[in-house]
N, C-alpha and C positions, 0 to 999 in steps of 0.2 A: 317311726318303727322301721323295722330291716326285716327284707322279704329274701328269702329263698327263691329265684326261678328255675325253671326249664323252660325252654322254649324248642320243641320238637319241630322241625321245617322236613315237609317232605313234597314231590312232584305232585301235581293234580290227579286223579284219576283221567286217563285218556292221554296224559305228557307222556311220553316216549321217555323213557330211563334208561339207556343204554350202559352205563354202568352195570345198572341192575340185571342186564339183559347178558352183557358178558360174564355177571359173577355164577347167576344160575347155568348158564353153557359151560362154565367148566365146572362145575359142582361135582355131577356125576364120575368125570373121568378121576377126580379124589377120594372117592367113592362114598360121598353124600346122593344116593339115590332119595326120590320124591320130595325134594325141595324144588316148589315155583311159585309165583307172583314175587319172585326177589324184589326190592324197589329200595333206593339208597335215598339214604336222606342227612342231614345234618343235624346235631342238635347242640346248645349252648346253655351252660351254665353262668347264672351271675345273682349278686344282690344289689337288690336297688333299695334307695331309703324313702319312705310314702308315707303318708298320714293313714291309712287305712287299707287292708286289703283291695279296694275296688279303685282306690286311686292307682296303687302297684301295679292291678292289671291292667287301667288303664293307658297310666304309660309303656306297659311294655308291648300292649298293643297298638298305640302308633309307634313307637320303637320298631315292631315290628313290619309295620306297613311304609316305615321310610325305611328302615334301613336291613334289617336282618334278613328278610324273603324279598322275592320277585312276586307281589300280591297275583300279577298274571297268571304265572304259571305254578305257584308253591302254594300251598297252606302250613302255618303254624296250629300247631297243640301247644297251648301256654298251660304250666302247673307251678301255679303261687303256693307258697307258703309262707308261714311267721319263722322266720330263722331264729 
């Protein structure tokens, strides 16, 4: 069977995002007022082919933990589907 994924990667809570930190500093002066907790993250589209939904996610979460995130510092959100 053929899965649909997403794989959302974002900074940990408490990792320093400075990206995130210079997008909300200039928000305001574009006049996006009351936007904060900016935080930038990555996210990746693909199909993979599994015998069963929980095989899919199991590969794509070591997929994930070798290769897609920094398990240190990142967390993934995976969202399977039946494509």
């Amino acid at each position: 069977m053929t899965f649909s994924v997403l794989v959302e990667v974002q900074l940990r809570p408490g990792i320093s995002d400075p990206q995130g930190q210079t997008i909300e500093k200039a928000l305001p002066t574009l006049g996006f007022d009351g936007v904060s907790d900016v935080r930038v993250g990555k996210s990746m589209r693909f199909e993979i082919d599994a015998a069963d939904e929980a095989a899919a996610r199991a590969q794509v979460d070591e997929l994930c933990e070798k290769f897609l995130t920094n398990p240190v510092i990142e967390d993934a959100l995976v969202t399977v589907e039946s494509a």
